[in-house]
C-alpha positions as CSV (number, residue, x, y, z in Angstrom):
1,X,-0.7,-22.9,33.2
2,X,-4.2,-23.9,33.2
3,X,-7.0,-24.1,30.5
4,X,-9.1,-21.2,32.0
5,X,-5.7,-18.9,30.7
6,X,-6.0,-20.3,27.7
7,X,-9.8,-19.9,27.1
8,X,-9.7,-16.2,28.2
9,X,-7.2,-16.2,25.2
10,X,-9.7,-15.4,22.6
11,X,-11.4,-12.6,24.3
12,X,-8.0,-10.4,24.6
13,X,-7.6,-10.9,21.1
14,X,-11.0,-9.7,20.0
15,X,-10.2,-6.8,22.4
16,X,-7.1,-6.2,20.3
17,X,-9.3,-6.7,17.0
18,X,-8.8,-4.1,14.4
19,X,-11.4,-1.9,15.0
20,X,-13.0,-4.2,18.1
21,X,-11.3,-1.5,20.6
22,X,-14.2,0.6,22.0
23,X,-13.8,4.2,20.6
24,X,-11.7,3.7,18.1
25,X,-13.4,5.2,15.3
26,X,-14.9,7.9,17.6
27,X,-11.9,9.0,18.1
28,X,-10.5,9.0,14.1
29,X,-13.5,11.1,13.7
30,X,-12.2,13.7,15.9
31,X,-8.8,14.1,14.2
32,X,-10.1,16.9,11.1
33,X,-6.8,15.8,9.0
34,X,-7.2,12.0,9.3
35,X,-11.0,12.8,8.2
36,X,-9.6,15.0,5.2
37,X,-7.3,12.9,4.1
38,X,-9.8,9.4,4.3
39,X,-12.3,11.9,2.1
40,X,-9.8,12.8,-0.1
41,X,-8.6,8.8,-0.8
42,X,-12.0,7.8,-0.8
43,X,-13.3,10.1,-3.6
44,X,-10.2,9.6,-5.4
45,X,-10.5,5.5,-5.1
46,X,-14.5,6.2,-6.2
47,X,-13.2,7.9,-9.0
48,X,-10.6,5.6,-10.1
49,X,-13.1,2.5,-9.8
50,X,-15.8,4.3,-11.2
51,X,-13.4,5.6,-14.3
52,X,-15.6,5.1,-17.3
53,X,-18.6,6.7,-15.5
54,X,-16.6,9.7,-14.5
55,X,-13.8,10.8,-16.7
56,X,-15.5,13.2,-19.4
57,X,-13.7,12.3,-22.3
58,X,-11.8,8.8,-23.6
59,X,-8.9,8.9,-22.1
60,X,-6.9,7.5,-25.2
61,X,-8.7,9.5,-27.9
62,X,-6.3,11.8,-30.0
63,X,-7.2,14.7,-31.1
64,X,-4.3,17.0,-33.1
65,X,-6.4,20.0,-33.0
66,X,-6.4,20.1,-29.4
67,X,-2.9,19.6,-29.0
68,X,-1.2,21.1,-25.5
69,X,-3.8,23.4,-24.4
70,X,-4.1,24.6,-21.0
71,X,-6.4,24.7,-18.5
72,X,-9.8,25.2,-19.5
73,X,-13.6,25.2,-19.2
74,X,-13.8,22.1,-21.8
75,X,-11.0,20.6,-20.5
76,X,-10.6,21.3,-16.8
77,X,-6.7,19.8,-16.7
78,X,-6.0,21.2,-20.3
79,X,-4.4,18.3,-23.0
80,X,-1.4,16.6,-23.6
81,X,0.9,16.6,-27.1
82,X,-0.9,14.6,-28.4
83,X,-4.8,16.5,-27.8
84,X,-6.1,13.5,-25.4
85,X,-7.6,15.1,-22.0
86,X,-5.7,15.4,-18.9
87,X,-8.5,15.2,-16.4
88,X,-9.9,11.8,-18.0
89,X,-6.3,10.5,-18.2
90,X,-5.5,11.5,-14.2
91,X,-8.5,9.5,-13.5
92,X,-7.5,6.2,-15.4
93,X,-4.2,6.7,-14.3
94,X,-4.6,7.1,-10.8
95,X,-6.6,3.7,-11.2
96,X,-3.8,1.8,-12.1
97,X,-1.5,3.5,-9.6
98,X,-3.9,2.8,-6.7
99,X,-4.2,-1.0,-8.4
100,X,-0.6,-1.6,-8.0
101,X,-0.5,-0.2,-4.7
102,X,-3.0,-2.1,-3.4
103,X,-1.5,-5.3,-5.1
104,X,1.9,-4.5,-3.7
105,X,0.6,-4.1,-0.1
106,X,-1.8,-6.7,0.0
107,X,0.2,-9.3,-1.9
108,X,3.5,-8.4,0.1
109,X,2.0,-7.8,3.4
110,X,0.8,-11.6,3.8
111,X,3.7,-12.8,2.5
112,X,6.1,-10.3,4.9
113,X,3.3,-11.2,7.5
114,X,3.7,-15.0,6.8
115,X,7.1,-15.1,7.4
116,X,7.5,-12.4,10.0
117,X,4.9,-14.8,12.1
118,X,6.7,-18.5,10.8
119,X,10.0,-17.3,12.1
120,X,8.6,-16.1,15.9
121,X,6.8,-19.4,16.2
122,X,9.1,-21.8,14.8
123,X,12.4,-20.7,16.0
124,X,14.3,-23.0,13.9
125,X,13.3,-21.2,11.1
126,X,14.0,-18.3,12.4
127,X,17.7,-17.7,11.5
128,X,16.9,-19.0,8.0
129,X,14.0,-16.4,7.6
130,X,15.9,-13.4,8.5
131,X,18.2,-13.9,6.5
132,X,16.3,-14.1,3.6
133,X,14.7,-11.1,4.5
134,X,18.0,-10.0,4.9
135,X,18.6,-10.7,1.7
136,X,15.6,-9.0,0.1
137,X,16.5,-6.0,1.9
138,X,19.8,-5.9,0.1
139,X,18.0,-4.8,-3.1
140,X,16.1,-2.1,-3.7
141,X,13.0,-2.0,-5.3
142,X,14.4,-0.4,-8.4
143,X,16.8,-2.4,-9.2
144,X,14.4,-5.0,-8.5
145,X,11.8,-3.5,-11.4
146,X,15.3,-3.3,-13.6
147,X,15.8,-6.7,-13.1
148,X,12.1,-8.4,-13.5
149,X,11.8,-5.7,-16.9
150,X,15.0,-7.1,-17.7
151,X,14.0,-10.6,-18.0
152,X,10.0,-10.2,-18.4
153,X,10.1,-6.9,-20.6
154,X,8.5,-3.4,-19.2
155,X,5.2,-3.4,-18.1
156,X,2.7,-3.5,-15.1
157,X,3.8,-7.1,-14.1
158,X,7.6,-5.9,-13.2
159,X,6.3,-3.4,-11.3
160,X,4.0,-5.2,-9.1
161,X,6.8,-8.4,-8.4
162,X,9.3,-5.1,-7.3
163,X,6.4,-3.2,-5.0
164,X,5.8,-6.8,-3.5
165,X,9.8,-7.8,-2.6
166,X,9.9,-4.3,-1.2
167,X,6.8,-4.7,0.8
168,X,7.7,-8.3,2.3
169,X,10.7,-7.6,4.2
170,X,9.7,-4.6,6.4
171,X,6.3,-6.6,7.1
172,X,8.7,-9.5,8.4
173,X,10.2,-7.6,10.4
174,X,7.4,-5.7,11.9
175,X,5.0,-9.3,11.9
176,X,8.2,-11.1,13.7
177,X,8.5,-8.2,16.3
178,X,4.8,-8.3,17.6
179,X,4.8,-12.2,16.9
180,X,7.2,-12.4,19.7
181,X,6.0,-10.7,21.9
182,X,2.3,-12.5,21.9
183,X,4.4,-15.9,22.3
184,X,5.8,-14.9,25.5
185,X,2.4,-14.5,26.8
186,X,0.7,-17.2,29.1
187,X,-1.8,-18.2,27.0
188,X,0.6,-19.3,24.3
189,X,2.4,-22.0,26.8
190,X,-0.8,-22.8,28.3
191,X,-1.9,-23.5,24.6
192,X,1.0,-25.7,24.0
193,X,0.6,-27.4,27.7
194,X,-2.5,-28.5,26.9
195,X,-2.2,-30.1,23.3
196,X,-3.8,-27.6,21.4
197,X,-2.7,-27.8,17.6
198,X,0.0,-25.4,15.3
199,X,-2.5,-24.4,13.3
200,X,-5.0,-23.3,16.1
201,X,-2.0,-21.7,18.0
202,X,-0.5,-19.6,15.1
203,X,-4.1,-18.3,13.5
204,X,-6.5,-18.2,16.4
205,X,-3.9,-16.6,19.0
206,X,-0.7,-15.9,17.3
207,X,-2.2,-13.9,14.0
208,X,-5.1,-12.3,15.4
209,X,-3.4,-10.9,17.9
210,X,-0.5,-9.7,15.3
211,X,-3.0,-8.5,13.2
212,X,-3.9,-4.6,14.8
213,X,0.0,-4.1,14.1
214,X,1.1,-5.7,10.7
215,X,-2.0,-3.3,9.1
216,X,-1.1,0.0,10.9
217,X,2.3,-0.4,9.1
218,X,0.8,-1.6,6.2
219,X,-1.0,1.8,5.8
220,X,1.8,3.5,6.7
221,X,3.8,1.7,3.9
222,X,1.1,2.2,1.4
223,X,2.2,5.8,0.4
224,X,5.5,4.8,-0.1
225,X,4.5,2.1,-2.1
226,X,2.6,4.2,-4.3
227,X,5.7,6.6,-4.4
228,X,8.1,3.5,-5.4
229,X,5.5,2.1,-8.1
230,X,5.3,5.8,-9.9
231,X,9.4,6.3,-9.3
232,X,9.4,3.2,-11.6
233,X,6.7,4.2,-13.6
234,X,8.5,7.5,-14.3
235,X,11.6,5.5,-15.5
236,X,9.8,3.5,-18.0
237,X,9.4,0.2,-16.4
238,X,5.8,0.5,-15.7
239,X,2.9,0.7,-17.9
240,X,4.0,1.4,-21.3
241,X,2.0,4.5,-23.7
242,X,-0.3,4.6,-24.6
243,X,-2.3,2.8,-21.1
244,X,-2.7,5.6,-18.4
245,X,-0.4,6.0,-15.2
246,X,0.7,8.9,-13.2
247,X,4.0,7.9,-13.2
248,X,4.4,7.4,-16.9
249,X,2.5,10.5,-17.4
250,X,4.6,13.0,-15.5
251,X,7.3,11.1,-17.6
252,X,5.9,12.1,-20.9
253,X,5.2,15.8,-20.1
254,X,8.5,16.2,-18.9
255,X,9.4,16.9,-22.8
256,X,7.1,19.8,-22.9
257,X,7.7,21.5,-19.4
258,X,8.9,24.6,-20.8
259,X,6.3,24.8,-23.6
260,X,3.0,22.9,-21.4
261,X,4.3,22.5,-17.8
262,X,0.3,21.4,-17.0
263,X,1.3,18.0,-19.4
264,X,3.7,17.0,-16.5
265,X,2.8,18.5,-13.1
266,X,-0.8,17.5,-12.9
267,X,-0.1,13.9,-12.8
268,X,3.0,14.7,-10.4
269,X,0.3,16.6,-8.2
270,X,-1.7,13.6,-8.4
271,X,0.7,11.7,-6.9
272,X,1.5,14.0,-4.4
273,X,-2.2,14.1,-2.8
274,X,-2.5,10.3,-2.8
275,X,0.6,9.6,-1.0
276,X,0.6,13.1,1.2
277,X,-3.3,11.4,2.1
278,X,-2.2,8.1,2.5
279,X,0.5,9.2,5.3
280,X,-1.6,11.6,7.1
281,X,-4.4,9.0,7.0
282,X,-1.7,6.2,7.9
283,X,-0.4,8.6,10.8
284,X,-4.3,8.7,12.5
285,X,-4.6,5.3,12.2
286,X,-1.4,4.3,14.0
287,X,-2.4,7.1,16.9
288,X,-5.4,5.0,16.9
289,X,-4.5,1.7,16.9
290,X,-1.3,1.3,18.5
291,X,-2.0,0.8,22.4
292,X,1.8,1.7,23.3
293,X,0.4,5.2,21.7
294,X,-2.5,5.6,24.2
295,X,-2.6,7.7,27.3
């Protein structure tokens, strides 16, 4: 072990950066579905955070004499039972599905990532980690949601706590994995050899190298995510009426699917083209930045 393995440390891991590998993004640009389905999230994230600008009409304004019509020139998704417009209420909605998404990845990914990278470094821990995760992964997320609305009512706050408990264990998991394998590398014992702080160890060498991995399976978790928050949206435990959410939505027109099927299946559809977008977009990127992937 000597200090010259240990200084070229830093240099591999910028070549493992997250988009630091040469060609990477020339070569997402030559996949035609990854660059469909990044358009298609994109416009559909611009829309959502650019709601008030874009939707045509107030998503919570009633209007009785308007009530369930379809499709039309005036309103391009038609109206719900209650006369508000589909179109403006897709938009708002997929806002607040995207927002828990997000929340759930983000929020559970550095936690999963945390511990996933706590338990490779400090093997002590280790045994006690896993089985927590263990633990976690005994429950599914909705009987999680159940649970939280149980105690904490229905609403957008039991849904985020039961995207992020199903996001933090699979992150573990994954973050412990490639945690692993960067400690069995030289520069970690030649870090250690030579004094050089925890702290420095696990961030600058442990978690930047870990990095690449824990966020190509965060993207590929997101559309599941999104799938779980809307499953429990759809049961009630989400958003409550009259606050825009796919989930909830498709919920409400279910009522009227024989009568207005357009009340229920354009929010479904909604769904389908954020989390079909998020996979194929999530696929590319793990082609891309997994090296065990590259020829």
């Amino acid at each position: 072990m000597s200090v010259e393995t240990l200084n070229a440390a830093p240099a591999r891991s910028e070549e493992n950066g997250l988009f630091a590998r040469s060609g990477v993004l020339r070569r997402l640009m030559r996949d035609k579905v990854a660059v469909v389905a990044a358009l298609l999230l994109a416009t559909i994230g611009f829309a959502a955070l650019f709601a008030p600008l874009v939707a045509p009409y107030d998503p919570y304004l009633t209007d009785l004499t308007k009530v369930m019509q379809p499709p039309s020139a005036e309103h391009w998704f038609g109206t719900d039972n209650t006369g508000r417009d589909i179109l403006s209420r897709v938009i708002y909605g997929a806002r607040n599905t995207l927002m828990l998404g997000l929340i759930g990845v983000i929020v559970g990914g550095f936690l999963g990532g945390f511990l996933g990278i706590m338990a490779a470094y400090h093997r002590r821990l280790d045994g006690w980690i896993m089985r927590l995760v263990d633990v976690m992964l005994a429950f599914p997320a909705i009987l999680i949601g159940l649970a939280v609305a149980a105690i904490f009512g229905a609403g957008l706050t039991a849904v985020v706590i039961a995207l992020v408990v199903a996001t933090v264990p699979d992150v573990a998991r994954v973050a412990r994995g490639a945690a692993i394998g960067i400690m069995s590398q030289e520069f970690m014992e030649a870090g250690r050899a030579v004094g050089v702080s925890d702290r420095t160890l696990i961030w600058r060498y442990l978690t930047l190298n870990c990095i690449s991995t824990i966020f190509v399976f965060l993207t590929l978790r997101f559309g599941q995510i999104i799938l779980i928050g809307s499953a429990l949206g759809f049961l009630g435990m989400g958003a409550q009426p009259p606050t825009a959410e796919l989930g909830m939505m498709a919920a409400q027109g279910r009522d009227f699917l024989f009568m207005a099927p357009h009340i229920a299946t354009i929010p479904s559809f909604a769904i389908f083209v954020i989390v079909l977008a998020a996979n194929l977009l999530g696929d590319a990127l793990r082609d891309v930045l997994d090296p065990r992937l590259q020829t």
